[in-house]
Structure formats: structure tokens, C-alpha cells
C-alpha positions as CSV (number, residue, x, y, z in Angstrom):
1,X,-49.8,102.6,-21.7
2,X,-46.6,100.8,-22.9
3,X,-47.5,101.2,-26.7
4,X,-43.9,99.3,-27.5
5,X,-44.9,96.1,-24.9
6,X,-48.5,95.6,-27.1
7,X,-47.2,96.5,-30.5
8,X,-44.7,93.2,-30.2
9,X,-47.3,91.5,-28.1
10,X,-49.5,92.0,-30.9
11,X,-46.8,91.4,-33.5
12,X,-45.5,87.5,-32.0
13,X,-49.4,86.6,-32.2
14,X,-49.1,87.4,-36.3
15,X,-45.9,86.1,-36.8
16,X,-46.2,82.7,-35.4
17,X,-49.4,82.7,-37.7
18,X,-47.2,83.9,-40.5
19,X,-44.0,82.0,-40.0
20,X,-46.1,78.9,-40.6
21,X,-48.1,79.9,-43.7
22,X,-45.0,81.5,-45.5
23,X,-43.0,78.3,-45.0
24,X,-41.5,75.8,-47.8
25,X,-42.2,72.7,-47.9
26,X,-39.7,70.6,-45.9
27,X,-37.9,68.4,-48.2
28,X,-36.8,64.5,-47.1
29,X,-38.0,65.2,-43.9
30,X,-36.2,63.0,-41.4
31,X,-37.2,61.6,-38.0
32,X,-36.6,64.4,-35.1
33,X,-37.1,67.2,-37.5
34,X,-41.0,68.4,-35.6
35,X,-39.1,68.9,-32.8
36,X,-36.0,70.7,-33.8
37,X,-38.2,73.1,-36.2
38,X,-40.8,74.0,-32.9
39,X,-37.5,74.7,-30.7
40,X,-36.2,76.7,-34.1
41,X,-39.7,78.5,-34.3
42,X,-39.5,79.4,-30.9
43,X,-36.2,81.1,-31.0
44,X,-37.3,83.1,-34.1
45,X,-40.0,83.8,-32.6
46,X,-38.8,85.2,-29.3
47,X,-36.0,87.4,-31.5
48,X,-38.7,89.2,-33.1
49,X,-39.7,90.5,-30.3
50,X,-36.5,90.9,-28.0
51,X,-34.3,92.1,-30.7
52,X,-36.9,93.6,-31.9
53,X,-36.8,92.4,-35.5
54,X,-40.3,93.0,-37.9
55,X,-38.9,90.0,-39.8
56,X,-36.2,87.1,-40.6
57,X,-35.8,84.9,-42.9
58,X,-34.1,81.3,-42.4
59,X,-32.6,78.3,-44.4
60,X,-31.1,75.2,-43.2
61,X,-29.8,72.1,-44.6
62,X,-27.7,69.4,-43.7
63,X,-26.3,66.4,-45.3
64,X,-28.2,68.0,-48.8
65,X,-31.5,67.8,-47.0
66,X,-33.4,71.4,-46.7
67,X,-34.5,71.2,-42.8
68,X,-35.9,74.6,-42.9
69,X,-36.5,77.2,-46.0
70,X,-39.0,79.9,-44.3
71,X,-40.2,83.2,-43.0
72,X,-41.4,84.8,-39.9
73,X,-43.3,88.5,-38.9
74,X,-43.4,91.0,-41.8
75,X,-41.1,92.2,-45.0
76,X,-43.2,95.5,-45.1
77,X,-44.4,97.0,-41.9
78,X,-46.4,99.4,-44.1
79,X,-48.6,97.1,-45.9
80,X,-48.7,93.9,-43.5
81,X,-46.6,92.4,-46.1
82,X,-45.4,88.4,-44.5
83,X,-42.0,87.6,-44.8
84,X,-42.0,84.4,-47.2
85,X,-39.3,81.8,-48.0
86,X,-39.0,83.7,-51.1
87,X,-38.3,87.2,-49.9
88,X,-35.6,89.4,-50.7
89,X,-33.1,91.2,-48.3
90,X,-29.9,93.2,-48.6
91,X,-26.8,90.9,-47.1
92,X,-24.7,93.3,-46.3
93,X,-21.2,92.8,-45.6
94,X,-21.9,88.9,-46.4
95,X,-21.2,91.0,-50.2
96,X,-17.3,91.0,-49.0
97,X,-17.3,87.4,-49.6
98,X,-18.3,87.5,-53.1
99,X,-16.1,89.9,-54.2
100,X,-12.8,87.9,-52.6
101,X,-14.3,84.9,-54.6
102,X,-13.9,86.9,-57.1
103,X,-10.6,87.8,-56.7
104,X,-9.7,84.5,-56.1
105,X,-11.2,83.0,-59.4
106,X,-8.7,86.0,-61.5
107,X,-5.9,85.3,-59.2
108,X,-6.9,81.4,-60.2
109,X,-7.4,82.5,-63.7
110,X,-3.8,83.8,-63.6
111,X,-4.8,87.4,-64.3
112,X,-4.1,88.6,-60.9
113,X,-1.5,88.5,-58.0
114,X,-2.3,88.5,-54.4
115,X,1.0,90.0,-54.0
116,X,0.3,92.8,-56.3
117,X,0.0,96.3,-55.4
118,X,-3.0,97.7,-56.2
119,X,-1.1,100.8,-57.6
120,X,-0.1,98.4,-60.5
121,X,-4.0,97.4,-61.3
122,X,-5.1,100.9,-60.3
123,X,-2.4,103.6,-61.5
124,X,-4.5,106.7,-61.0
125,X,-5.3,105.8,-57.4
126,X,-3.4,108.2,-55.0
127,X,-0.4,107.4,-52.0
128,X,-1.5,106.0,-49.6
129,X,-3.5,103.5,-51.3
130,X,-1.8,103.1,-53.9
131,X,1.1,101.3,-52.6
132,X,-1.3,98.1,-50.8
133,X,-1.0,94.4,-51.7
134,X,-4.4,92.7,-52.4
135,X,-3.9,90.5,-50.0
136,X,-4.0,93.1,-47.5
137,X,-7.2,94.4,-48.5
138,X,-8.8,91.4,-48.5
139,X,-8.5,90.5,-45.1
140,X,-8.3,93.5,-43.4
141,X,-4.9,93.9,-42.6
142,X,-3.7,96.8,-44.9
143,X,-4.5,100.3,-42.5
144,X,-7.2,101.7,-44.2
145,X,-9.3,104.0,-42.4
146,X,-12.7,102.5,-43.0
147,X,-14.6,105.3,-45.3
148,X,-18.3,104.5,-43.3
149,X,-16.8,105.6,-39.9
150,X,-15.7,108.8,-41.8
151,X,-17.4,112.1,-40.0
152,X,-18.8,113.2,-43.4
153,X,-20.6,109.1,-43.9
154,X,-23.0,108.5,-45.0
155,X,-21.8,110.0,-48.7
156,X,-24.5,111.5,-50.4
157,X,-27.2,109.9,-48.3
158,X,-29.5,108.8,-51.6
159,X,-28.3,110.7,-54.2
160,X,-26.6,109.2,-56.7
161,X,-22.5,109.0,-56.2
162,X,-19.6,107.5,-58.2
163,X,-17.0,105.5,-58.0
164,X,-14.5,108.0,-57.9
165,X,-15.9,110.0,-55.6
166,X,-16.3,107.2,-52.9
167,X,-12.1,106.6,-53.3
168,X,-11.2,110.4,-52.8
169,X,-13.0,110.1,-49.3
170,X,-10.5,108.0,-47.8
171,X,-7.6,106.8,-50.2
172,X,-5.3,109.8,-49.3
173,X,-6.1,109.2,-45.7
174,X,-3.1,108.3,-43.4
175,X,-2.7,104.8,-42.7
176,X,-4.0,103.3,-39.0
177,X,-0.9,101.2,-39.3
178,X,2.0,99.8,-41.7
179,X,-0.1,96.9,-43.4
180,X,0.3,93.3,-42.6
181,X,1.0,94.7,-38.7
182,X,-2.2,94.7,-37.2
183,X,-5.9,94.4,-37.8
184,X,-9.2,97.1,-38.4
185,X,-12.3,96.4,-40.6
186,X,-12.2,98.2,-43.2
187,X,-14.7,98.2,-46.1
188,X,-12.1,100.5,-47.7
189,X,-9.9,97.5,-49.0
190,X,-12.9,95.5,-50.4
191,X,-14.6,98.8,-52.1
192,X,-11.1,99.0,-53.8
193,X,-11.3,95.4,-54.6
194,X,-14.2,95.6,-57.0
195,X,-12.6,98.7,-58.3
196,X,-9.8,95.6,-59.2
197,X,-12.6,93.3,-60.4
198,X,-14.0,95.7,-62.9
199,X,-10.4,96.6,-64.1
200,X,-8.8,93.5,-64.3
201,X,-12.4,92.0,-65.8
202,X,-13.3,94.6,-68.2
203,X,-16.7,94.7,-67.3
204,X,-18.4,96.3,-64.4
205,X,-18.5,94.7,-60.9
206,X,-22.7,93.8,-60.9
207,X,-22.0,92.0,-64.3
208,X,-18.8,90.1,-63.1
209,X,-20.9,88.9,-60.5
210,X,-23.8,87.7,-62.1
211,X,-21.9,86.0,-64.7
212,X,-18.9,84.8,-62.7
213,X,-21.2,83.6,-59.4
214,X,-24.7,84.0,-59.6
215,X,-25.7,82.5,-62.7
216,X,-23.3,79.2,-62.6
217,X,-24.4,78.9,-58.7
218,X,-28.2,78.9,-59.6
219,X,-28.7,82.0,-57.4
220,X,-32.1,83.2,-59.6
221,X,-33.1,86.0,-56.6
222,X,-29.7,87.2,-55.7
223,X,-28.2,91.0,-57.7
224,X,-26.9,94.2,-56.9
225,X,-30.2,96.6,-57.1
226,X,-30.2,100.3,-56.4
227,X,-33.4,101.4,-54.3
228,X,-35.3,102.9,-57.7
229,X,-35.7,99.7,-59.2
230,X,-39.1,98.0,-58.5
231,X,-37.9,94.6,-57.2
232,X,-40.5,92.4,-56.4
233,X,-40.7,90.4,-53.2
234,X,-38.1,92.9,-51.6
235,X,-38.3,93.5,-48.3
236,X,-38.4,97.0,-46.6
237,X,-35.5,97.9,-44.0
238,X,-36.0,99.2,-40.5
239,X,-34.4,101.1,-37.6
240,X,-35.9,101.4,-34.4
241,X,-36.2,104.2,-32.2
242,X,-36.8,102.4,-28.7
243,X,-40.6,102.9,-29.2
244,X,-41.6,101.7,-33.2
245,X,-39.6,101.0,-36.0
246,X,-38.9,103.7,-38.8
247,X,-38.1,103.4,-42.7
248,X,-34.6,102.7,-42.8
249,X,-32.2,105.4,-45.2
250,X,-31.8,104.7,-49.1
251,X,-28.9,105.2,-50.2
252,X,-26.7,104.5,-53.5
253,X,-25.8,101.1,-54.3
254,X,-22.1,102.2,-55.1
255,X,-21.9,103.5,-51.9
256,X,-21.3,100.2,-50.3
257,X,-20.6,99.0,-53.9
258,X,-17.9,95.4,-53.5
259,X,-18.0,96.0,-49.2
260,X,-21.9,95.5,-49.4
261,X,-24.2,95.3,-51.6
262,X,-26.0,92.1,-52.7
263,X,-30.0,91.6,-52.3
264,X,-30.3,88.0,-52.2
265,X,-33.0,85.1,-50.1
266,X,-31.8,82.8,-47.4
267,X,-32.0,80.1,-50.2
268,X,-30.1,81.2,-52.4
269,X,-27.2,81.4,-50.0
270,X,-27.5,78.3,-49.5
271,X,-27.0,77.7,-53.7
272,X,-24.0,79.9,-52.8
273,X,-22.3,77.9,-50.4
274,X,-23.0,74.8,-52.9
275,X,-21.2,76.9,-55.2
276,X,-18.1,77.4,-53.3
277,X,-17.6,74.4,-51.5
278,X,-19.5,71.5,-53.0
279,X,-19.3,72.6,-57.3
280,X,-17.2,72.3,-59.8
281,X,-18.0,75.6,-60.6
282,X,-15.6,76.5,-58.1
283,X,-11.8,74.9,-58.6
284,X,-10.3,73.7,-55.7
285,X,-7.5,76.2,-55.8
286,X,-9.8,78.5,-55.4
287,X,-11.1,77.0,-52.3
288,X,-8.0,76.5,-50.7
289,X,-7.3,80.5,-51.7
290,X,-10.6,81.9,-50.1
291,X,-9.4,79.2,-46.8
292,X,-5.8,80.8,-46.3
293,X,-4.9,82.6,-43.0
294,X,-2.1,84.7,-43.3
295,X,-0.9,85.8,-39.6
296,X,0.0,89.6,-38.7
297,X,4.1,90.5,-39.4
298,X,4.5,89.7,-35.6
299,X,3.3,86.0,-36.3
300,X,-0.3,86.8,-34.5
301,X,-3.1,84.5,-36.0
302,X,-5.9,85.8,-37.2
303,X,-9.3,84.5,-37.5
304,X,-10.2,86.0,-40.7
305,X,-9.3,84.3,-43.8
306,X,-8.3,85.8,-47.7
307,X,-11.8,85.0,-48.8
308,X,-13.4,87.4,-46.5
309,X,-14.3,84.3,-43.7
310,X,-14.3,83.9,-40.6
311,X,-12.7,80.3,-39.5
312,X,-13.9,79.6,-35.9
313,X,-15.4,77.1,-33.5
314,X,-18.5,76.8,-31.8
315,X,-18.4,74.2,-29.4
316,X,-16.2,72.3,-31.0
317,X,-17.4,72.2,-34.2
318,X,-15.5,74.0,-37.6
319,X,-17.2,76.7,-38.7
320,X,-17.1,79.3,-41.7
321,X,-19.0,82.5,-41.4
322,X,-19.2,86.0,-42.2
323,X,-22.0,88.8,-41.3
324,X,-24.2,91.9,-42.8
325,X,-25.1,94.9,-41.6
326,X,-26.5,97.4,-43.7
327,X,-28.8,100.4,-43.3
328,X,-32.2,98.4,-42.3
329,X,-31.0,95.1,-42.6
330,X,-29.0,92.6,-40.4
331,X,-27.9,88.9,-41.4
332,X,-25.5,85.9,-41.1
333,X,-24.2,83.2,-43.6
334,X,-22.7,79.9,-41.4
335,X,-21.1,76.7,-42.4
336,X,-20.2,73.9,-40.3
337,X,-18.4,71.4,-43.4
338,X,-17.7,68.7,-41.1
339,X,-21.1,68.6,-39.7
340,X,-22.3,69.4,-43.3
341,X,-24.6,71.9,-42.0
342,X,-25.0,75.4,-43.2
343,X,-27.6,77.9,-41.5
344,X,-29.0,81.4,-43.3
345,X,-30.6,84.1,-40.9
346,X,-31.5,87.4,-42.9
347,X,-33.6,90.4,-41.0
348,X,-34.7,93.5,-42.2
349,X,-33.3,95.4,-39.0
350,X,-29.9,97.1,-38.3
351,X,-29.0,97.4,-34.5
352,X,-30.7,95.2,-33.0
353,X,-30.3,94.6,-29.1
354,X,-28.6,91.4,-30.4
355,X,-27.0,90.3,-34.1
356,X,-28.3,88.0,-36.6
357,X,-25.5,85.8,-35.3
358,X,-26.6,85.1,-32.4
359,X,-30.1,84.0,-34.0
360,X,-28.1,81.3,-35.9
361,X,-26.0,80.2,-32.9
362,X,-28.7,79.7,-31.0
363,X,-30.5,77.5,-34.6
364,X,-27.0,75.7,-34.4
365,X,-27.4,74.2,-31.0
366,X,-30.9,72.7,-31.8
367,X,-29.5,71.0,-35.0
368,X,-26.0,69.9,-33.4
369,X,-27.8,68.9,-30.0
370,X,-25.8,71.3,-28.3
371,X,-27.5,72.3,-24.9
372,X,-29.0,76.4,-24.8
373,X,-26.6,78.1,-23.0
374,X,-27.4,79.4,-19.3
375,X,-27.1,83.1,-18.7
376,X,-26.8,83.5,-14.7
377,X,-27.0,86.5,-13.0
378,X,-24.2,85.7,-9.7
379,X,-24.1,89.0,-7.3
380,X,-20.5,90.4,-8.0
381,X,-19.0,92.7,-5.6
382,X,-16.9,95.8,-5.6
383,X,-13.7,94.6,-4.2
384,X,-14.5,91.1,-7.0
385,X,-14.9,93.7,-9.8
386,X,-11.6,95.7,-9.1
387,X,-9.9,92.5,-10.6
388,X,-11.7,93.0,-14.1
389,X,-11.6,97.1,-14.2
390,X,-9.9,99.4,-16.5
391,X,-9.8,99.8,-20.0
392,X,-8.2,97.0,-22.5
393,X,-6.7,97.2,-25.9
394,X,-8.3,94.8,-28.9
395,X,-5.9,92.8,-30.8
396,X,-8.8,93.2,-34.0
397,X,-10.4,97.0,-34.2
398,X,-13.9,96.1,-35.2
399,X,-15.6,99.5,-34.7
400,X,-13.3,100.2,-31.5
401,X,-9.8,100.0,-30.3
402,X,-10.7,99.5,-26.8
403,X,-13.5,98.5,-24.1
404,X,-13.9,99.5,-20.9
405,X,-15.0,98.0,-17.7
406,X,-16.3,99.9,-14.6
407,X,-18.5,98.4,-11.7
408,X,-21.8,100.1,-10.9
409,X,-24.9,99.3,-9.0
410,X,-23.4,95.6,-8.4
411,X,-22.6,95.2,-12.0
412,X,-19.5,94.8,-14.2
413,X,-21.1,97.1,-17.5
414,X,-18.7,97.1,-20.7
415,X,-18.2,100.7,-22.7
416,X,-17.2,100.6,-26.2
417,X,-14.3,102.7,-27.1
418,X,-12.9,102.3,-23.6
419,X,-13.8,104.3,-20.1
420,X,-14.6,107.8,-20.7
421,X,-14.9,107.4,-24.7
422,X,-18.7,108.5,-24.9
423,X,-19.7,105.0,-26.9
424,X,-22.7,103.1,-25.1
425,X,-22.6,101.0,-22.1
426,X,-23.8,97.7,-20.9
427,X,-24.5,96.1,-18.0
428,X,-23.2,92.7,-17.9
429,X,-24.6,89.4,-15.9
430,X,-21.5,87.6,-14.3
431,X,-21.3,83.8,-14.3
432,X,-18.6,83.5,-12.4
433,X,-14.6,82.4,-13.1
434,X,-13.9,85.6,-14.8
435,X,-17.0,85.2,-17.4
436,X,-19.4,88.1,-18.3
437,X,-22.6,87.9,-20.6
438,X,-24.8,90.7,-22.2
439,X,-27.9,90.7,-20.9
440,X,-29.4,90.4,-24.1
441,X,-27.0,88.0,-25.9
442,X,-26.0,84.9,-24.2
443,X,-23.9,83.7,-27.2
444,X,-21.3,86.8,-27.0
445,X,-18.9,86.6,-23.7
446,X,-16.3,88.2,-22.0
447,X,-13.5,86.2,-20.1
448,X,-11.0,87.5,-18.3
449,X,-7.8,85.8,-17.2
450,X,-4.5,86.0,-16.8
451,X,-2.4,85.8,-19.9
452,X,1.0,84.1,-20.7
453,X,2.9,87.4,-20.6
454,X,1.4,87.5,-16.7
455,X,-0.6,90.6,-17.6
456,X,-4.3,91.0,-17.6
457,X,-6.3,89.9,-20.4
458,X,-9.8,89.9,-21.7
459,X,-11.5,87.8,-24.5
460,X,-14.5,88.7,-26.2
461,X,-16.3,86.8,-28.5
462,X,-17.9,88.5,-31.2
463,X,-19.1,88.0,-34.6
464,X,-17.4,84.0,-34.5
465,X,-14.2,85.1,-33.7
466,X,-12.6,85.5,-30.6
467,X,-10.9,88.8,-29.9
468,X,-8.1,89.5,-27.2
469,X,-7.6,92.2,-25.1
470,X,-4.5,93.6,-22.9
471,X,-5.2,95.8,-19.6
472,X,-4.1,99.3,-20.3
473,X,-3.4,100.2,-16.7
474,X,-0.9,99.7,-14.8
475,X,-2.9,97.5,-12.0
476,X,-1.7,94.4,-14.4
């Protein structure tokens, strides 16, 4: 008996139940809006049980009109608990952009330079480290080794940690590069960011926060809990172990600390992009701070901007974004300003066959009339394939330097890390002119083409951003 196949059959006949009963009322409901929510419900609804996810959590407004302020499947596996409009989730590395707000309000307040070392804020905190501008940290682009792809991560599991403690696991570690010369996320730079806050602030980062940011941006659900605290309407966080879904790891707020995490509601990131782009509660210096892109030493662009965002396009349309993973919860914060259109998706699942992102792209094409994309499945063979094999080298490390590509049983299947690396492997459906899609994920691609230096190149897109690659071999 395929226990997994009836435990989501059984799970998509509660949650279209739930979905509707847990829902807000829509506000200034305009004409077309029955038939974007149904297509909406229906691609929440299928994620639930493809990703699998035991619940998410949307919001969507445009043009200051709430579309869609709901939830769908369960917060609490346990106790049959419905996700509701209401509920709480962790955010993740959505926290990243809070804290370079924050930044950027003391670098606005004229207490802070981006050009400072953090040495000169931070005068105990040991070489390597010591000597990195805040820039750098901000947007990824300073070398640090990120501390939770250490061997020795997670720290501490549950048990209670300290700040100190979390710096001496990676501040004396070499550098991955000299800073400003390349690219690796790296929660690192923002964990020593709120170490900047607190200093620079005099009080400690959770208070900043709630004072500087939640409080003025009306965000009444949103904090910084640790897992003891009874926090009512939070939701429980899952893994999944191919067959049923487990209770996710606790672990110590200051473990992820300024790099991730914020509990908040779909809704009230919605208050929170109010706050930043559409209050006087936020100057527009600051604005135009947490919207800079500064490019690599070489003159490379990047995509990721000082106020820990990611400025991209989806089909032509602007948009702003950033995403969270943390253990047991996956989401994704995206703002189209010229459309006027921002989209929440919150789950209470880490690793996932697909992201949260791809959830909200797929939102973003109902409510921008863009059409679903087709995933095709065109036979490929061997002597097509040779064209696209070998390993290729990322321009922007984002858990791996490389990824690999080998053909197998008529397939072109991607390997994270590169050929022969170990990391896991996926078969990939070709559509033809050089373009690859995950089987699962029809919103993340891989092109390959010949670049202007005549070698072979590969781009992924992932996360929002696109991500170049150069063929390693000598096949170029």
C-alpha cells in the first residue's frame, strides 16, 4: 500500500475544505478576482501535495486592494491544527532584509558608514573579519565562509548559545576570496551585522527591531521568539522523510540570530513592504540605500542589492524579492512596484521538491495574466547531450561552486557541486534550444549557449536571479 500516495490524497481533500474556511475576507473585491483566486487555490493546492508542504500561507494585494489574505492544509500536523490567515511562521532568511534596513536607517541616521570596517564598530572581533567593510557583508560579497555549511553546524542544536560563541566558529576562518571580488552567501556577514546593530544602537538586535520596524510598520504578529516561548497561533515546522513528515529541529534563536530569525504572518509582510516602500516611516534615502547594486571589483553585476534584495525580472516585469529557509519552514517575500503588486508565500516545510518561490511565481502569472509555463519533455540524444556535458563554474556560490551535467537513460540530469562531487542529482526535461527544466519546477531553468568570450556557458535561474556558469573542460 502506498501509505505516502493516500496520506496527501487524504490531506488535498482537508485542505481545499480548510483553505476556504481559514480565509479573510477579500477586501474591495474587483471584477475577475473568482477566477484568479480558483486558479490561485488550485496551485496551492496542488503544492501541498507535490512539494509536499502540510501548509502555506498567502497574501496578495495590488493597487492597495488585499486580493488574497489566507491559509491552506495544516499549521500543526499533530493536532489537525488549519493553517489560518492569521498564523505564525518563521521567515527565514527573508530576516536578512530587516537587518540591512536597519543598517541603512543608522547609516541614514549618520551613525554608521557603509565604508567602515567592521573592526572599527567591533574592535574585539578577530583577523579575518575584522578588517570587512559593511558593505561587503551586506550583500554578500566579503569571503566569509558561511558558518551553517560548517562541518560542526548546526551549533548546539537546541541548547542555548551566545553571541560570542556563534563569531568564534567562523570569524578566524580563511577568506573564500579577497572581498568585493566575487560572490558566496554567506549568513556570516549579516550575523555580524546585528552584532553592528546592537553596538552601534545600544540596545539589543530583537528590541532594535521592534522599535525601529515593527512597531512604526504596524507589524502586531511579527518578533524574534525562541522555541520555549508559548506563542500562540505558531505554526509547527516540518521535514520530510520521503514517506511522512517529521518535527522539524529546535534550535536557539541566536543561532541564526540577524541571518534569520523573524516569526511573522503573510500579512504582516505585506505591512512591511508598506513600510519600506510606500511610508514615511521609511526616508527615501534609505530606499534608494537598500536599492543600490554595487558590481564585483572586475565590474560584474550583481543581482543582489545592499538591502539584502534581489532586483530581477520575471517576464518582463521589475521585481524585488528575497527568500527563507529555515529548519521546518520555507517562504518568499515578492514585489513587483511597477505592477504595484506584492505576493507573500510562507510554508512550514524546509526542502521541499520545489521552493516557496516557485509557489509565488506561479501566483504571479495569474495576477499579471502571464500564461503557465509549459514544461515539455523532447527526447534528447547522446550525441545532442555531448554539447551541454561537463562540469561549469557559478559566477554566484549559492550552496555550490559548480554543477554538473552528464546524460543518462536519454536525459540531461544536473549534479550539484559538479560531476563526481557526491551532492544530489536530477533528471532534467529538455525543451529544446539549449533549455532544461526540473521535473518538479517549471519556473527554475537551465540555458545553455554560447557566450561572448566564445566559450560554453550555462544559466540557471534560481531564487529570481539569474546565475552564469563557464564550462570547466576543455571541450569549450
Amino acid at each position: 500500500m502506498n501509505f505516502r500516495l493516500l496520506r496527501l490524497s487524504a490531506l488535498l481533500v482537508t485542505v481545499l475544505a480548510v483553505g476556504a474556511a481559514g480565509a479573510a475576507p477579500l477586501k474591495n473585491k474587483q471584477k475577475g478576482d473568482d477566477a484568479s483566486l480558483g486558479a490561485i487555490d488550485a496551485i496551492v493546492a496542488d503544492a501541498l501535495v507535490q512539494g509536499p508542504y502540510p501548509g502555506v500561507e498567502i497574501a496578495i494585494e495590488r493597487h492597495g486592494k488585499i486580493i488574497a489574505d489566507k491559509g491552506y492544509g495544516f499549521a500543526d500536523l499533530e493536532r489537525n491544527v488549519p493553517v489560518r490567515a492569521d498564523t505564525i511562521f518563521q521567515i527565514g532568511s527573508i530576516t536578512k532584509s530587516f537587518t540591512a534596513l536597519a543598517i541603512m536607517q543608522l547609516v541614514d541616521a549618520g551613525k554608521l558608514s557603509l565604508d567602515a570596517k567592521i573592526g572599527d564598530v567591533l574592535p574585539a572581533l578577530p583577523q579575518p573579519a575584522h578588517d570587512l567593510k559593511i558593505r561587503n557583508l551586506l550583500n554578500h560579497t566579503s569571503g566569509l565562509q558561511n558558518y551553517t555549511e560548517l562541518k560542526d553546524f548546526p551549533l548546539h542544536s537546541q541548547d542555548p548559545t551566545t553571541r560570542d560563541k556563534m563569531v568564534a566558529a567562523f570569524a578566524t576562518k580563511d577568506l573564500l576570496f579577497p572581498p568585493g571580488t566575487g560572490w558566496s552567501y554567506s549568513n556570516s556577514g549579516l550575523y555580524l551585522l546585528g552584532l553592528v546593530i546592537e553596538k552601534v544602537s545600544g540596545v539589543d538586535y530583537p528590541t532594535y527591531l521592534r522599535t525601529h520596524v515593527f512597531e512604526p510598520f504596524g507589524m502586531t504578529s511579527t518578533s524574534i521568539p525562541d522555541w520555549q516561548t508559548v506563542l500562540k497561533r505558531r505554526a509547527a515546522g516540518y521535514s520530510f522523510d520521503g514517506k511522512v513528515f517529521q518535527n522539524a529541529q529546535r534550535y536557539d534563536w541566536v543561532v541564526p540570530f540577524s541571518a534569520g530569525a523573524i516569526a511573522s504572518t503573510a500579512g504582516d509582510l505585506i505591512r512591511y513592504r508598506h513600510g519600506v516602500f510606500a511610508s514615511a516611516a521609511t526616508s527615501q534615502h534609505v530606499r534608494d540605500l537598500i536599492l543600490t547594486l554595487d558590481p564585483l571589483a572586475d565590474g560584474t553585476p550583481l543581482p543582489y542589492a545592499l538591502g539584502c534584495l534581489v532586483l530581477g525580472d520575471f517576464e518582463g516585469h521589475r521585481k524585488i524579492s528575497h527568500s527563507g529557509d529555515i529548519f521546518g519552514f520555507a517562504a518568499h517575500y515578492a514585489y513587483y512596484p511597477k505592477d504595484d503588486l506584492t505576493i507573500v508565500v510562507l510554508t512550514n516545510h524546509q526542502g521541499a521538491s520545489f521552493p516557496p518561490s516557485t509557489i509565488e511565481r506561479k501566483i504571479a502569472r495569474v495576477m499579471l495574466g502571464i500564461p503557465a509555463r509549459r514544461s515539455a519533455d523532447l527526447p534528447l540524444t547522446a550525441d545532442e547531450a555531448k554539447a551541454f556535458e561537463g562540469d561549469y563554474a557559478l559566477a554566484l556560490h549559492f550552496g555550490a561552486a559548480k554543477l554538473g551535467f552528464a546524460y543518462a537513460d536519454g536525459k540531461l540530469a544536473v549534479t550539484l557541486g559538479g560531476l563526481g562531487g557526491g551532492g544530489p542529482t536530477i533528471p532534467l526535461r529538455y525543451q529544446g534550444n539549449g533549455v532544461f527544466l526540473s521535473p518538479q519546477n517549471s519556473e527554475d531553468s537551465f540555458v545553455f549557449a554560447r557566450r561572448a568570450d566564445g566559450k560554453s556557458g550555462v544559466v540557471m535561474t534560481y531564487y529570481d536571479a539569474e546565475n552564469p556558469g563557464v564550462k570547466l573542460d576543455s571541450s569549450n
